[in-house]
ChimeraX commands (.cxc) that place a marker at each C-alpha (Angstrom):
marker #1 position 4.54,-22.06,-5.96 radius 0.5
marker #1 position 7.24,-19.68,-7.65 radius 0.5
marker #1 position 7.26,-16.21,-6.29 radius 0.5
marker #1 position 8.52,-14.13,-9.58 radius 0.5
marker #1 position 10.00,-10.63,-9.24 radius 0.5
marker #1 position 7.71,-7.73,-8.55 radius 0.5
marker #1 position 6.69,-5.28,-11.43 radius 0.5
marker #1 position 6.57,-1.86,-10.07 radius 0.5
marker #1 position 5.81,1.18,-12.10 radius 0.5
marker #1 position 7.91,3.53,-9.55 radius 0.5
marker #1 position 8.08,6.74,-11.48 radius 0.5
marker #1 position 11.38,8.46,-10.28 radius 0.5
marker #1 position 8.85,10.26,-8.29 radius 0.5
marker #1 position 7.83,7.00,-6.09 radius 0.5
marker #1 position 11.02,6.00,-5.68 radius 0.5
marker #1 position 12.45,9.13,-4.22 radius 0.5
marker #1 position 8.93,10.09,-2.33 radius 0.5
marker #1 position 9.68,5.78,-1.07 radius 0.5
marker #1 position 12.96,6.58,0.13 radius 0.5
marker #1 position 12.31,9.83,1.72 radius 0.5
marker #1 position 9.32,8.52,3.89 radius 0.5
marker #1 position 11.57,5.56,4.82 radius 0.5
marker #1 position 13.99,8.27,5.95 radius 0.5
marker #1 position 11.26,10.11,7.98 radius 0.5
marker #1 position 10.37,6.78,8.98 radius 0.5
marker #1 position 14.33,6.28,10.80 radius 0.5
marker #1 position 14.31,9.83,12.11 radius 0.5
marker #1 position 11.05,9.38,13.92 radius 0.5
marker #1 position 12.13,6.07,16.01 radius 0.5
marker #1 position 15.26,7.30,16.64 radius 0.5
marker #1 position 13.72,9.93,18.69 radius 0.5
marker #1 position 11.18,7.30,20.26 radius 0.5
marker #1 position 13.76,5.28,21.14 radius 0.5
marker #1 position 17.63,6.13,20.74 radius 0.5
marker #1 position 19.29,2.92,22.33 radius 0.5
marker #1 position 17.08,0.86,19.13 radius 0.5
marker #1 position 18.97,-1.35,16.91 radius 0.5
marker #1 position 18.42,1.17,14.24 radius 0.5
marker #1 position 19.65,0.83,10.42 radius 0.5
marker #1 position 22.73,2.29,9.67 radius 0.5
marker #1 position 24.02,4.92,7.02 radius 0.5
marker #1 position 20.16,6.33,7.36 radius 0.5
marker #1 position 20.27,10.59,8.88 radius 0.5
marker #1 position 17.68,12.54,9.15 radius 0.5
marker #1 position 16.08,14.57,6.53 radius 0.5
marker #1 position 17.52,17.77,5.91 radius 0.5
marker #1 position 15.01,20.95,5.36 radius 0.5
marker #1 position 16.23,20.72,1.40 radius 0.5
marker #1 position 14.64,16.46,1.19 radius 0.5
marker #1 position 11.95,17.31,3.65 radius 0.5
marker #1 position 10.48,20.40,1.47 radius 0.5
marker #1 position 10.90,17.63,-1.29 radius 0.5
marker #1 position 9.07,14.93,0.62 radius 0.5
marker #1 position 6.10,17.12,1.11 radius 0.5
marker #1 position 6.30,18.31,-2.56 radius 0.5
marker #1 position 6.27,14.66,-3.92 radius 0.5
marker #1 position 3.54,13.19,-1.44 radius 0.5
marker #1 position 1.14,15.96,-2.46 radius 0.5
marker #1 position 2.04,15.45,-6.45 radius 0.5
marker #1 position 1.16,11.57,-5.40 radius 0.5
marker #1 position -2.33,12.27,-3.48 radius 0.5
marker #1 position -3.67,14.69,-6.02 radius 0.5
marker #1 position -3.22,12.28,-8.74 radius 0.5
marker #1 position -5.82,10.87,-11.25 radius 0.5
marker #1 position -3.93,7.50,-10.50 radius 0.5
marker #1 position -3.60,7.45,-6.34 radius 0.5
marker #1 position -7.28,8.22,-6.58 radius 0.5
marker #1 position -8.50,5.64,-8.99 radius 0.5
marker #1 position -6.52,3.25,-7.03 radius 0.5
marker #1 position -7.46,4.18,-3.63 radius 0.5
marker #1 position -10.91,3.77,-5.15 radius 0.5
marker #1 position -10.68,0.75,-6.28 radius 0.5
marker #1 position -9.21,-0.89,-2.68 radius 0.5
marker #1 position -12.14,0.38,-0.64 radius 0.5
marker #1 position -14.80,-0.25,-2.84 radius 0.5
marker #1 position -13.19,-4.27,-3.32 radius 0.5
marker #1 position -14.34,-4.29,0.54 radius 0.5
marker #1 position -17.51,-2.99,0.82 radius 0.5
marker #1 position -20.14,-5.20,1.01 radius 0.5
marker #1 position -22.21,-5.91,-2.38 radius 0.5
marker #1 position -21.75,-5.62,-5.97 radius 0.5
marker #1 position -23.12,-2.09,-6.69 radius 0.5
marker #1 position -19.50,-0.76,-7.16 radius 0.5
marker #1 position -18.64,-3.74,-9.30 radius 0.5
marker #1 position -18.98,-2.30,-13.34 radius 0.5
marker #1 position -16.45,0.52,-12.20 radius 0.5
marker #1 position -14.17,-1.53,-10.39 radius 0.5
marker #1 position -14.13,-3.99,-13.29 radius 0.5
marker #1 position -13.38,-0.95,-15.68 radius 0.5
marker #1 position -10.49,0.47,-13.19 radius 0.5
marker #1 position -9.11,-2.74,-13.43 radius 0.5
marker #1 position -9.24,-3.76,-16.94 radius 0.5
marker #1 position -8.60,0.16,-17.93 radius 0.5
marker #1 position -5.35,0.89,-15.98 radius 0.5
marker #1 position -4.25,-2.65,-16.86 radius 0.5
marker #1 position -4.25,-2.16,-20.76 radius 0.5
marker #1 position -2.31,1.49,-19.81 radius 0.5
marker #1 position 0.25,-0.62,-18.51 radius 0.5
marker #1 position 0.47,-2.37,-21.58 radius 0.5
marker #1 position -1.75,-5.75,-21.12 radius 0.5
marker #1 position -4.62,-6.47,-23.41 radius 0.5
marker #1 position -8.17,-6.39,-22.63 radius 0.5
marker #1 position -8.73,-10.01,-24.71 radius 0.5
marker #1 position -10.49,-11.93,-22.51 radius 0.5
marker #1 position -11.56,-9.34,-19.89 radius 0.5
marker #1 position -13.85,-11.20,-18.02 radius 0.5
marker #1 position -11.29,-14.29,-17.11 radius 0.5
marker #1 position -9.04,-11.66,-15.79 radius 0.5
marker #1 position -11.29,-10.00,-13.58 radius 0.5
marker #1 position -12.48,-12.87,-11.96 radius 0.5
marker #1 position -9.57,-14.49,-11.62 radius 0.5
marker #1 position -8.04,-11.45,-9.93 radius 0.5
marker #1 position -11.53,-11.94,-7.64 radius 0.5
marker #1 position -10.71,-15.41,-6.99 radius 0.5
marker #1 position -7.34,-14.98,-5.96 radius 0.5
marker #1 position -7.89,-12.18,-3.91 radius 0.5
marker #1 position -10.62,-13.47,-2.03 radius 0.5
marker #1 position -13.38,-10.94,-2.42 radius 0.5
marker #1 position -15.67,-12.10,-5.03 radius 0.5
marker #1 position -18.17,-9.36,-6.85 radius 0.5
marker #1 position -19.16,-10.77,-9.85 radius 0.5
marker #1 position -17.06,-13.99,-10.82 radius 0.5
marker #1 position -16.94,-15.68,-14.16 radius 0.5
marker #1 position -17.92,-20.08,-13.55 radius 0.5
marker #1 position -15.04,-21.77,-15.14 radius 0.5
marker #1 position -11.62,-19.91,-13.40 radius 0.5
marker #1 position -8.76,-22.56,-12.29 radius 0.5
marker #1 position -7.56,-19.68,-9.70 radius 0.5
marker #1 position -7.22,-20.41,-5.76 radius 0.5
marker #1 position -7.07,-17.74,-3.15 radius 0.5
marker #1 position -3.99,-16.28,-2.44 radius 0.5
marker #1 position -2.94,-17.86,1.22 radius 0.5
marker #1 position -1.56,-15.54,3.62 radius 0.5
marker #1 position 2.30,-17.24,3.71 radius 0.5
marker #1 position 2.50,-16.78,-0.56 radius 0.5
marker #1 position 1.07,-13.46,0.02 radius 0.5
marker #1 position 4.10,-12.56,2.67 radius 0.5
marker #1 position 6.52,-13.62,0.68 radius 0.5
marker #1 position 4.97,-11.43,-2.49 radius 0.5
marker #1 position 5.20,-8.17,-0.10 radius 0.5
marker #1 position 8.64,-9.13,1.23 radius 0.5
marker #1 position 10.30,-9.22,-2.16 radius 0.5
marker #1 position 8.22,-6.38,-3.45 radius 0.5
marker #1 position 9.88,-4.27,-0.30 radius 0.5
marker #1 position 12.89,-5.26,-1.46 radius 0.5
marker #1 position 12.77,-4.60,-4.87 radius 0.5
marker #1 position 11.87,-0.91,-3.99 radius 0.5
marker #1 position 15.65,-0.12,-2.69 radius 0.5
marker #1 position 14.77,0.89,1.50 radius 0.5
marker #1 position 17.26,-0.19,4.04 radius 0.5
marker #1 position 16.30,-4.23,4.81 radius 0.5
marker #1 position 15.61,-3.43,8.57 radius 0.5
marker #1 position 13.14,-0.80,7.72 radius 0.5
marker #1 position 11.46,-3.02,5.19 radius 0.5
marker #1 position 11.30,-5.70,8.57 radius 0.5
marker #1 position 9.62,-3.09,10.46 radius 0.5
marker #1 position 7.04,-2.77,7.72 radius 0.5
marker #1 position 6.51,-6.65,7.23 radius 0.5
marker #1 position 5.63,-6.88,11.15 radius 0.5
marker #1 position 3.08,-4.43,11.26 radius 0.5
marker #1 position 1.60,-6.22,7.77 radius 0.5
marker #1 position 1.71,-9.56,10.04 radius 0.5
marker #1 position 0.66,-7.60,13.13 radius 0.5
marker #1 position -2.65,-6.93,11.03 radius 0.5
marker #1 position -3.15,-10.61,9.03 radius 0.5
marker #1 position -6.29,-11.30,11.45 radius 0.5
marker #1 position -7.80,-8.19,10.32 radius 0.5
marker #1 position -7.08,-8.25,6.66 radius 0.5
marker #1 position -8.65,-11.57,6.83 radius 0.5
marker #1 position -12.01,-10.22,8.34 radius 0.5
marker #1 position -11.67,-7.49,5.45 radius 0.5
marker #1 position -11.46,-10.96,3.30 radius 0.5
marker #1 position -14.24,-12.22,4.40 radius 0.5
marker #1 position -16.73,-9.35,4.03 radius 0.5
marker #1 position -17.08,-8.82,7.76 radius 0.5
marker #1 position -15.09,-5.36,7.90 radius 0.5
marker #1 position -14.66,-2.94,5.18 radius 0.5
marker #1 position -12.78,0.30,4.43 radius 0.5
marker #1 position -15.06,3.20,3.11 radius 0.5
marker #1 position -14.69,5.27,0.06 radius 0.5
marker #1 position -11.77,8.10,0.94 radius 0.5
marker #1 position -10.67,6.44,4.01 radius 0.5
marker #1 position -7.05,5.90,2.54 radius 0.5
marker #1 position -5.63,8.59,0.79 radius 0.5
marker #1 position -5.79,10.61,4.34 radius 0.5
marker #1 position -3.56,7.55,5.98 radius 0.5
marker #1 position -1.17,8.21,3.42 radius 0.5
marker #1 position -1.32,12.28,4.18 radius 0.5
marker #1 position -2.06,12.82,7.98 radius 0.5
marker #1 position 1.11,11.45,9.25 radius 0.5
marker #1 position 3.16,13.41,7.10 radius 0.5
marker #1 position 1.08,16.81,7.06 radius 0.5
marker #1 position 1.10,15.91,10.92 radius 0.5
marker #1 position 4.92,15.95,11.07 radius 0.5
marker #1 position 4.99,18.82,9.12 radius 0.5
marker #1 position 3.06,20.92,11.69 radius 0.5
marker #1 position 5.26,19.71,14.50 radius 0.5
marker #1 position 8.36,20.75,12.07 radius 0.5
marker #1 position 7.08,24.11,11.82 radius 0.5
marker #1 position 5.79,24.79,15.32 radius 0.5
marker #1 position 9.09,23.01,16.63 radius 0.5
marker #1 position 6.93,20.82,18.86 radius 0.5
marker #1 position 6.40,17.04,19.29 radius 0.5
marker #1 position 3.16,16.66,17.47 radius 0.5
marker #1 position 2.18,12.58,18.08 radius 0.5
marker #1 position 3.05,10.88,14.71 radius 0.5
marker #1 position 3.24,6.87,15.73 radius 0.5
marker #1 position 5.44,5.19,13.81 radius 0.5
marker #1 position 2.84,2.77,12.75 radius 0.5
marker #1 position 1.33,5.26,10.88 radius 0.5
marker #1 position 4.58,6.63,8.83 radius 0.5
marker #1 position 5.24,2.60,8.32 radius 0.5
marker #1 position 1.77,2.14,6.86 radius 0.5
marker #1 position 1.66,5.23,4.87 radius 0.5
marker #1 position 5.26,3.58,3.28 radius 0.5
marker #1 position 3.51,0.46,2.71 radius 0.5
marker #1 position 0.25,1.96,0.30 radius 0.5
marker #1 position 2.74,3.97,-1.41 radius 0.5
marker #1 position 4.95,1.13,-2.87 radius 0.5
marker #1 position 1.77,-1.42,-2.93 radius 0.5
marker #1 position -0.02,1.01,-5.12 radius 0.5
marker #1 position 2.66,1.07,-7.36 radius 0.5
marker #1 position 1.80,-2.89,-8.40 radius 0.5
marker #1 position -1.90,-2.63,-8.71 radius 0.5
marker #1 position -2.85,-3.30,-12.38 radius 0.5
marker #1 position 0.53,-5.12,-13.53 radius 0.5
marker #1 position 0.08,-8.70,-13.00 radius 0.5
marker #1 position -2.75,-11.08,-11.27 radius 0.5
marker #1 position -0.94,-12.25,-8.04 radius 0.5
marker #1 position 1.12,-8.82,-7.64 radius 0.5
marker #1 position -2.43,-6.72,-7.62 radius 0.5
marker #1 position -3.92,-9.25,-5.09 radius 0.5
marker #1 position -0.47,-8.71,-3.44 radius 0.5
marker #1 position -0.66,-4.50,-3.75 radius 0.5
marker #1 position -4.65,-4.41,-2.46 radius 0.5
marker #1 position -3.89,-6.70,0.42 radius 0.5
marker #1 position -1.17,-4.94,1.68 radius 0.5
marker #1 position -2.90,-1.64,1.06 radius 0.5
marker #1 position -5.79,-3.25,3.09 radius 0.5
marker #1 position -3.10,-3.88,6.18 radius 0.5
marker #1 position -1.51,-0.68,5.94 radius 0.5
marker #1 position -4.97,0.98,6.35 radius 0.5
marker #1 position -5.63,-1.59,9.16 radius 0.5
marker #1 position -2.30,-0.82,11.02 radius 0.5
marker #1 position -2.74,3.03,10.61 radius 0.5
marker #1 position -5.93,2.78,11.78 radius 0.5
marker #1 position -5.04,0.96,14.98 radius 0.5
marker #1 position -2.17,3.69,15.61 radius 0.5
marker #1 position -4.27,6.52,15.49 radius 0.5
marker #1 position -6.73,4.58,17.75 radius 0.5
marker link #1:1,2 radius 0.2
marker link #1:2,3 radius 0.2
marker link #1:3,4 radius 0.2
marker link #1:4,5 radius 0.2
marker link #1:5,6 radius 0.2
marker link #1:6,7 radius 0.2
marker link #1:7,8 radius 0.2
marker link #1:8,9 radius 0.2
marker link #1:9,10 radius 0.2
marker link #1:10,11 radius 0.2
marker link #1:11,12 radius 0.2
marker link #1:12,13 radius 0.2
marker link #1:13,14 radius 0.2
marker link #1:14,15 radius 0.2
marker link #1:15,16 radius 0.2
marker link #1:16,17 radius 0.2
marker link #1:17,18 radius 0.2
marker link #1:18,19 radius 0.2
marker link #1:19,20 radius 0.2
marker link #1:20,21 radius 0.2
marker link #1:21,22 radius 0.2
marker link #1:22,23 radius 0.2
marker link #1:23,24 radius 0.2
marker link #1:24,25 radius 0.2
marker link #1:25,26 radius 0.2
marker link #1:26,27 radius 0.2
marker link #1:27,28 radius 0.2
marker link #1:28,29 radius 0.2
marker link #1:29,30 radius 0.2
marker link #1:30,31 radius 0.2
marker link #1:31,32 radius 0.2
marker link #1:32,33 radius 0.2
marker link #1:33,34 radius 0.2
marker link #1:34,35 radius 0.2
marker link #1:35,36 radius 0.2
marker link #1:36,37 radius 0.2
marker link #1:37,38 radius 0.2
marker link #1:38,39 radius 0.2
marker link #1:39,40 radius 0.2
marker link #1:40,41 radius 0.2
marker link #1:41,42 radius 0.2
marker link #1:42,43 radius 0.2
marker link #1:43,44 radius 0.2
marker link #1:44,45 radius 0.2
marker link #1:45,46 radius 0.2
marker link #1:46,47 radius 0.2
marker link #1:47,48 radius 0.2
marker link #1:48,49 radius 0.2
marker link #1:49,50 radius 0.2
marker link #1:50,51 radius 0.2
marker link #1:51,52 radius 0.2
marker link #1:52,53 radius 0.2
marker link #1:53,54 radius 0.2
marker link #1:54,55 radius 0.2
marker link #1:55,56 radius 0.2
marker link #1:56,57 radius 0.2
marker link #1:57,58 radius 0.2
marker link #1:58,59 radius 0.2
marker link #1:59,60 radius 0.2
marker link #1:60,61 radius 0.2
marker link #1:61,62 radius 0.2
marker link #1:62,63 radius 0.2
marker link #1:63,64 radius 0.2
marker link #1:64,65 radius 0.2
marker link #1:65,66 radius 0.2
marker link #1:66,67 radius 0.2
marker link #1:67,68 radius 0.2
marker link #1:68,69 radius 0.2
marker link #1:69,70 radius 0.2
marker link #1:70,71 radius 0.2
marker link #1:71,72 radius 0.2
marker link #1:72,73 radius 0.2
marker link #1:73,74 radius 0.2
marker link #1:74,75 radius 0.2
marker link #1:75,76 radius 0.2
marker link #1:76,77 radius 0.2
marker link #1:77,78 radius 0.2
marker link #1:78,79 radius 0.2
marker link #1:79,80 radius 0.2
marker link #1:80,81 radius 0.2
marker link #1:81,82 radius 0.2
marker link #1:82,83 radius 0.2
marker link #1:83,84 radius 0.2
marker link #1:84,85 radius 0.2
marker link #1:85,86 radius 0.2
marker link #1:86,87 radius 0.2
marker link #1:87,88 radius 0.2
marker link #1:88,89 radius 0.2
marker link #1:89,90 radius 0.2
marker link #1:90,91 radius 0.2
marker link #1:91,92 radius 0.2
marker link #1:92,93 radius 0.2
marker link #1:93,94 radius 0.2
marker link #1:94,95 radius 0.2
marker link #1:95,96 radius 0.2
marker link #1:96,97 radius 0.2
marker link #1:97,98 radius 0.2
marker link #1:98,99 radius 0.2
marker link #1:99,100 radius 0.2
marker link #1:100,101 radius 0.2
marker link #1:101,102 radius 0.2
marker link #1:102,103 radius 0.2
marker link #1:103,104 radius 0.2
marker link #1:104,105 radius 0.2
marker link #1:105,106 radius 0.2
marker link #1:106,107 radius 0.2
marker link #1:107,108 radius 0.2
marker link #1:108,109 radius 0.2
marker link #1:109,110 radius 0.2
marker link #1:110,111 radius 0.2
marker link #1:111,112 radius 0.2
marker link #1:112,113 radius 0.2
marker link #1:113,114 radius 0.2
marker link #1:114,115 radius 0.2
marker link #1:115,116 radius 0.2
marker link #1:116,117 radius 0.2
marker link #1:117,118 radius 0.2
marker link #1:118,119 radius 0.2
marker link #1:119,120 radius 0.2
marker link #1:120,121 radius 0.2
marker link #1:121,122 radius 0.2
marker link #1:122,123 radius 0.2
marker link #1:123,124 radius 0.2
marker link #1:124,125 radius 0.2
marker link #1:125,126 radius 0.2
marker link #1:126,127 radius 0.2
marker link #1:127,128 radius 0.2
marker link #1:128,129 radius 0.2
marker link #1:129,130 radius 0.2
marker link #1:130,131 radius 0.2
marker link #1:131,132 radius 0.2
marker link #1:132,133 radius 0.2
marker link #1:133,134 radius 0.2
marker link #1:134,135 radius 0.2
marker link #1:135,136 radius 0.2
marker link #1:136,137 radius 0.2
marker link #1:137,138 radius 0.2
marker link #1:138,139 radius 0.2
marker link #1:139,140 radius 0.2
marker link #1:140,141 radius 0.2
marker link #1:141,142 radius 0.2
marker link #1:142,143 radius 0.2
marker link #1:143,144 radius 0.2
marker link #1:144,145 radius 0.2
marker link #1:145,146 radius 0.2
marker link #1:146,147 radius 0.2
marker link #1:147,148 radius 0.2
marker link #1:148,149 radius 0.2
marker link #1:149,150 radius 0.2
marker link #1:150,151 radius 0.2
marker link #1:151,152 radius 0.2
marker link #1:152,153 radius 0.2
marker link #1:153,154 radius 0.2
marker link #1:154,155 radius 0.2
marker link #1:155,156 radius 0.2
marker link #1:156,157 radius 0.2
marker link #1:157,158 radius 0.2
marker link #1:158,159 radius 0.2
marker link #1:159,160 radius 0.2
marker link #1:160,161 radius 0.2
marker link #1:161,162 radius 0.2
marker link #1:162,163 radius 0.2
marker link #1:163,164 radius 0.2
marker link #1:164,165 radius 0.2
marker link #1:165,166 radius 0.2
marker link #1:166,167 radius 0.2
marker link #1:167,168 radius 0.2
marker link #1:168,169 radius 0.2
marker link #1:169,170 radius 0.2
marker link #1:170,171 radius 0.2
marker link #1:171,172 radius 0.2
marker link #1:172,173 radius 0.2
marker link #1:173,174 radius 0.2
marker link #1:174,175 radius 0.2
marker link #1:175,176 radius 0.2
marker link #1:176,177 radius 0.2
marker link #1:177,178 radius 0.2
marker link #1:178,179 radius 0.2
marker link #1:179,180 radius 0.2
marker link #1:180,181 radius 0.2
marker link #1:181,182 radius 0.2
marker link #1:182,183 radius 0.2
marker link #1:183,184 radius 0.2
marker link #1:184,185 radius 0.2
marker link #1:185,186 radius 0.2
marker link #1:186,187 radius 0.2
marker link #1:187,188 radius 0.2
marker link #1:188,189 radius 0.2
marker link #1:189,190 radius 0.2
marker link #1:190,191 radius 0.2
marker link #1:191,192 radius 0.2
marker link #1:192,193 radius 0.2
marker link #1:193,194 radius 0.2
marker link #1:194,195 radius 0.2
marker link #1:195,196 radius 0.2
marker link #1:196,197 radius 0.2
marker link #1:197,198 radius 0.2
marker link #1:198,199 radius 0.2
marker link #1:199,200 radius 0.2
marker link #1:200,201 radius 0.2
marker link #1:201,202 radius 0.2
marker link #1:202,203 radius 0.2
marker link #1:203,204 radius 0.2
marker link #1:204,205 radius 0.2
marker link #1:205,206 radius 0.2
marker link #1:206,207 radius 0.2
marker link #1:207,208 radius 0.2
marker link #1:208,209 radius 0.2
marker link #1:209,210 radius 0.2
marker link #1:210,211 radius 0.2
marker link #1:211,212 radius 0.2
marker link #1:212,213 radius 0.2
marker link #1:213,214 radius 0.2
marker link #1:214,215 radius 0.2
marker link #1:215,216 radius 0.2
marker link #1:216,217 radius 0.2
marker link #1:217,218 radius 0.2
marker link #1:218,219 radius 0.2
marker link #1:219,220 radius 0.2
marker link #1:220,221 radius 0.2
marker link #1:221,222 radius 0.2
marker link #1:222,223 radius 0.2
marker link #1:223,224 radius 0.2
marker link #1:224,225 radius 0.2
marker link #1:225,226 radius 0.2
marker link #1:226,227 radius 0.2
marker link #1:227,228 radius 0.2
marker link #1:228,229 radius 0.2
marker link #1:229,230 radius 0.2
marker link #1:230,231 radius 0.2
marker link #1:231,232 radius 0.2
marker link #1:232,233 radius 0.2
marker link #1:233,234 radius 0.2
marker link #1:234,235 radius 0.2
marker link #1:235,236 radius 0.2
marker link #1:236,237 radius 0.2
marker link #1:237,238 radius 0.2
marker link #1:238,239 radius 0.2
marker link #1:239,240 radius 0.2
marker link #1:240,241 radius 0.2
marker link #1:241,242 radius 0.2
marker link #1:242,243 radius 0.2
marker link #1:243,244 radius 0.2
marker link #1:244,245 radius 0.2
marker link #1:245,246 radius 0.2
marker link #1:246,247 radius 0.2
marker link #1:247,248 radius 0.2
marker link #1:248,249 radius 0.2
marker link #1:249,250 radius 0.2
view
C-alpha cells in the first residue's frame, strides 16, 4: 500500500517549538556522550531560543487543542466504551475544523477504530484493516521528515518508537492503558526539568529518551484529525512516545 505525504497543521509555532526541542535534543547527548556520531550544523541553544523554547512549549500545553488531543489518546486506551460519545465528537469536531465534512460520521469513526486497532463502538459494514506495525513505521518516518529536523535526529526518534512496538501493541490490545493527564506532563517535565538545571547551573537528570519522546507527541499531535491512516499514525506514535518516556523516567 501507498504511503501518501503527511498533512501537518504545524502552526509557525510547532515548527519552531519542533526545531528548538530537536536542538535541546543535540545539546543534551552531546554532553552524554561527546565522541557520538552526532548531526552536524546543530549548536546549542542560545539563552535568546531557549527563553523561546519555554515560551512556545507552554503556549502549546495550555492549549484548548493539546488538551483535547491529549484527551482523546488516553481515553482511546482505557478499557470500555464510557468515554466513547466524546471521543467520537473530538474526532468528528476537530476534523470538520480542519476542513472535512461530517457526512457520513459514523463510517469515519469506525473506520478510524478499525484501523487503529482499538475498537469502542464500531459501525458492521467498514472495508478497513488494522494498520500493521511496518505501514505504520513508514507513516512516522515520512511524517519526521516532512517536519524539517536534522535526518539523524529523526533516526534517534524512530528507534525509541521501535524500541517501544511491543508495548504499543499491548496498549493495542487493551491490556495496558495510559490514564487521563498522563501525557501532557511527558511533553513538559523534561523541558521544565532542563530548565531548573539551566537556572541552578547543575546537571538535573533529563534522559534523552524523554526529550526524544516529548519531540515525537509534539509533531504526532499535529496530524490527529487530518486524514484516517495519518490519525491512526499521530495516536500510535503518541502512544510510544508516552511508552518510551515512561520507561526513561523509570
Amino acid at each position: 500500500m501507498a504511503i501518501y505525504p503527511p498533512t501537518p497543521v504545524f502552526s509557525e509555532t510547532d515548527k519552531k517549538l519542533i526545531i528548538l526541542m530537536t536542538k535541546l535534543l543535540t545539546e543534551k547527548l552531546e554532553k552524554d556522550a561527546p565522541s557520538s556520531n552526532l548531526p552536524v550544523g546543530i549548536v546549542a541553544l542560545t539563552d535568546q531560543e531557549a527563553d523561546e523554547l519555554l515560551e512556545r512549549l507552554e503556549a502549546l500545553i495550555n492549549s484548548r487543542e493539546f488538551t483535547e488531543s491529549c484527551y482523546f489518546v488516553e481515553g482511546l486506551t482505557l478499557p470500555g466504551s464510557i468515554d466513547e460519545p466524546r471521543l467520537r465528537e473530538i474526532y468528528l469536531s476537530a476534523r470538520k475544523r480542519r476542513g472535512r465534512k461530517r457526512a457520513l460520521a459514523s463510517i469515519h469513526w469506525s473506520e478510524f477504530q478499525v484501523r487503529l486497532g482499538i475498537i469502542k463502538n464500531a459501525t458492521r459494514g467498514t472495508h478497513a484493516r488494522q494498520m500493521d506495525l511496518e505501514y505504520f513505521q513508514k507513516m512516522e518516518r515520512r511524517l519526521l521528515a516532512a517536519t524539517g529536523i536534522h535526518p539523524q535526529v529523526a533516526e534517534l526518534i524512530m528507534r525509541f518508537i521501535n524500541a517501544q512496538a511491543k508495548e504499543t501493541e499491548t496498549v493495542r490490545s487493551g491490556r495496558r492503558s495510559l490514564q487521563h493527564g498522563s501525557i501532557r506532563p511527558i511533553v513538559a517535565d523534561p523541558i521544565y526539568r532542563w530548565r531548573e538545571s539551566r537556572l541552578q547551573s547543575r546537571d538535573l537528570r533529563v534522559p534523552a529518551a524523554s526529550i526524544a519522546a516529548a519531540i515525537t507527541i509534539v509533531a504526532d499531535i499535529s496530524v490527529l484529525f487530518t486524514t484516517r491512516d495519518w490519525s491512526v499514525t499521530g495516536t500510535l506514535s503518541t502512544m510510544a512516545g508516552a511508552l518510551a518516556a515512561m520507561v526513561a523516567d523509570g
